[in-house]
N, C-alpha and C positions, 0 to 999 in steps of 0.2 A: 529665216529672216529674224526671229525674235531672240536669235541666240546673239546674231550678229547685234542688235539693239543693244543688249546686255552687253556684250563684251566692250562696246561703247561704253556703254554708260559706266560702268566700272572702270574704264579706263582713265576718261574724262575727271569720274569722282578722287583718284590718285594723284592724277597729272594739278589738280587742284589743289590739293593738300601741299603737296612738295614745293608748293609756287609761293608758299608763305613766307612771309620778309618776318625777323625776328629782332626785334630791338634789345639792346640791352642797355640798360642807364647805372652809369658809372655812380660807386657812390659820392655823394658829397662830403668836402672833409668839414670838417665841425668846426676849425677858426675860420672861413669863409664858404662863404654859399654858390660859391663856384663849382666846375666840375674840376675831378682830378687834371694836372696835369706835370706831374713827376714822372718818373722813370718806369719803363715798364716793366714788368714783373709776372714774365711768364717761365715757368718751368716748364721742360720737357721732359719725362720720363720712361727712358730708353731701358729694354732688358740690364744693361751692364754700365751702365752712365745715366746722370744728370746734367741737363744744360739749363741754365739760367740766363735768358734772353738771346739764345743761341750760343754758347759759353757752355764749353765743357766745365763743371765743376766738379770737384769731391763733395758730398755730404757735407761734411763739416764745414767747408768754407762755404758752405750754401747758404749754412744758416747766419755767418756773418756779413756775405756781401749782401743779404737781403735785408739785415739790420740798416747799413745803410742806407738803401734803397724807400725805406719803410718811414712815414710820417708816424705814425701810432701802429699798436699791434692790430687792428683796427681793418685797417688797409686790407682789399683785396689781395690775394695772391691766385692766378690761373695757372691751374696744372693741365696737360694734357699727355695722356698716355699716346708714346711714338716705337713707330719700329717690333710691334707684337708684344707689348711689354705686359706682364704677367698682372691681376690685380692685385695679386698680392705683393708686389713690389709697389704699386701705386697709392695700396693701404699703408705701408710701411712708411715711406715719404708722408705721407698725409697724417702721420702720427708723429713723427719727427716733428714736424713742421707745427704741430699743435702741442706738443709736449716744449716745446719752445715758446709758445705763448701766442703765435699768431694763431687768429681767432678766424678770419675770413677767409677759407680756402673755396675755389670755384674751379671745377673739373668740367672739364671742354671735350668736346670729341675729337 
């Protein structure tokens, strides 16, 4: 009986953690005190490809159409490794991307 308790109670203790709402707050951009609301600028980072908001791109035009996209270097960019991709493909972009001068990168699951 007391095993059965336990297995509860650990169950219970798990099913509660997972239940957690996670907020995240956009930064604010510095000419006004609003939230962002420009374009979005997520990269995916597949073994053999990069997609930029769902957009296959090459590397190099990555770093251009995000020039674009970008109010200041400042600005978030969200990476999430897709499709098994290796970290060290995920390191490599993520040094691309800062050897380029954007400052804010945020890696997703």
């Amino acid at each position: 009986m007391i095993d059965v308790v336990f297995l509860l109670l650990v169950f219970f203790m798990l099913a509660a953690r997972f239940g957690m709402d996670v907020e995240i707050d956009l930064p604010l951009t510095a000419a006004s005190e609003k939230p962002y609301q420009g374009p979005p600028r997520l990269v995916d980072i597949a073994p053999d490809t990069v997609r930029l908001n769902g957009a296959a791109t090459p590397m190099d035009a990555l770093l251009a159409d995000l020039g674009t996209m970008m109010l200041s270097h400042d600005d978030a960019i969200i990476l999430r490794a897709r499709d098994g991709a290796q970290l060290q493909r995920v390191v490599s972009v993520m040094e691309r991307l800062t050897d380029a001068g954007y400052e804010t990168l945020v890696l997703v699951e």
